[in-house]
C-alpha positions as CSV (number, residue, x, y, z in Angstrom):
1,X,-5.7,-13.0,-21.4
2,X,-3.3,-11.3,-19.6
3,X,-0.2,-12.8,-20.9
4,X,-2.0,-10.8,-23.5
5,X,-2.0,-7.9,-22.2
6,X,1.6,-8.3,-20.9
7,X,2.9,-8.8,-24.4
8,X,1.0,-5.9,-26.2
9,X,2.5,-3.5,-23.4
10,X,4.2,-0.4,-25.8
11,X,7.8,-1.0,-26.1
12,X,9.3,2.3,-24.9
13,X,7.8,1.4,-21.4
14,X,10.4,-1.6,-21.5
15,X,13.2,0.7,-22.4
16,X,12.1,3.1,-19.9
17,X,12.0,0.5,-17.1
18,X,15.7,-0.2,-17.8
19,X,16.8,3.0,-17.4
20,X,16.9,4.0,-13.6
21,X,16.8,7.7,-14.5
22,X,13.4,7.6,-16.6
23,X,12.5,5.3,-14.2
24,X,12.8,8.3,-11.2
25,X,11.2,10.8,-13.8
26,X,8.1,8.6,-14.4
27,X,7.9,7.7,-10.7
28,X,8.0,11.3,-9.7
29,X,5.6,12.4,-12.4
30,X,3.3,9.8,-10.8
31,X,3.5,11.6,-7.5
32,X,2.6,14.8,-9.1
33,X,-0.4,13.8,-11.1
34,X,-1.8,11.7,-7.5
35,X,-0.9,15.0,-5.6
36,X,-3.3,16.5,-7.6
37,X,-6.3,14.0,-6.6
38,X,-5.3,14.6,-2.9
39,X,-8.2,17.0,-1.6
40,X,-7.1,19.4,1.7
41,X,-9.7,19.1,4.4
42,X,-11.8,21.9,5.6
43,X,-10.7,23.1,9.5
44,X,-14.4,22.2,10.5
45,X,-13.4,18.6,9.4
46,X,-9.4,18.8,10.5
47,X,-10.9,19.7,14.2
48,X,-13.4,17.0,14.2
49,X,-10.9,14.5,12.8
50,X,-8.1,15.6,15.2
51,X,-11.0,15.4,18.3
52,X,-12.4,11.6,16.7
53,X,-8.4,10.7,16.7
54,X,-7.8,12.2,20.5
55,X,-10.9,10.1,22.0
56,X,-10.2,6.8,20.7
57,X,-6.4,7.3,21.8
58,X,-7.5,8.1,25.3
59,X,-10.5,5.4,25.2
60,X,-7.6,3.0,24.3
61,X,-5.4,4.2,27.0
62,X,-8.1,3.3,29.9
63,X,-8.7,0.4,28.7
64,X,-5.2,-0.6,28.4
65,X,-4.7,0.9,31.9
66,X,-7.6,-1.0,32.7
67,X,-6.2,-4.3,32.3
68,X,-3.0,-3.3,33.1
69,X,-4.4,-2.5,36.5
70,X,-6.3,-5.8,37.1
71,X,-3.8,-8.4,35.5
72,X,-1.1,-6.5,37.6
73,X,-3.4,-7.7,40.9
74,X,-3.6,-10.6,39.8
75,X,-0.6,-11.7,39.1
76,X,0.2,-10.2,42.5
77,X,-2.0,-11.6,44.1
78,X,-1.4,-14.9,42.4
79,X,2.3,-14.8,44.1
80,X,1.8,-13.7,47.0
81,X,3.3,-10.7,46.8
82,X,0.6,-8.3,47.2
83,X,-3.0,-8.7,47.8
84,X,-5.4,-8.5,45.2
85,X,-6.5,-4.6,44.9
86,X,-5.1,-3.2,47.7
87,X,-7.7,-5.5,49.9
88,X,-6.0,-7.6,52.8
């Protein structure tokens, strides 16, 4: 079936896929007619998505500080060279 549909594809689509030039003009009428779907967000939601994006990035920070912090001690600890948080 869609060997099919492959075949019974209109043949000025295989001429145009030739051509680099009608190519870029199809391609960029594309863009144009999904930059038309593409809805702008309200501010209300623009500030709550910008605060939702803010929160996780810090979240993610302590909790990569976290580890950072306690794998560090440990490693240090595990060599010697310091002791394991700070505690003698």
């Amino acid at each position: 079936m869609a060997e099919n549909a492959i075949e019974e594809a209109p043949r000025s689509r295989e001429a145009a896929s030739r051509n680099p030039f009608a190519r870029l003009v199809a391609f960029l009428k594309e863009v144009l007619i999904e930059l038309r779907k593409v809805v702008t967000p309200t501010r209300r939601e623009l500030i709550r998505y910008t605060l939702v994006v803010l929160v996780f990035v810090v979240f993610m920070m302590l909790i990569v500080s976290g580890l950072d912090l306690v794998f560090g001690a440990f490693v240090g600890w595990m060599f010697g060279d310091l002791p394991l948080f700070g505690l003698a």
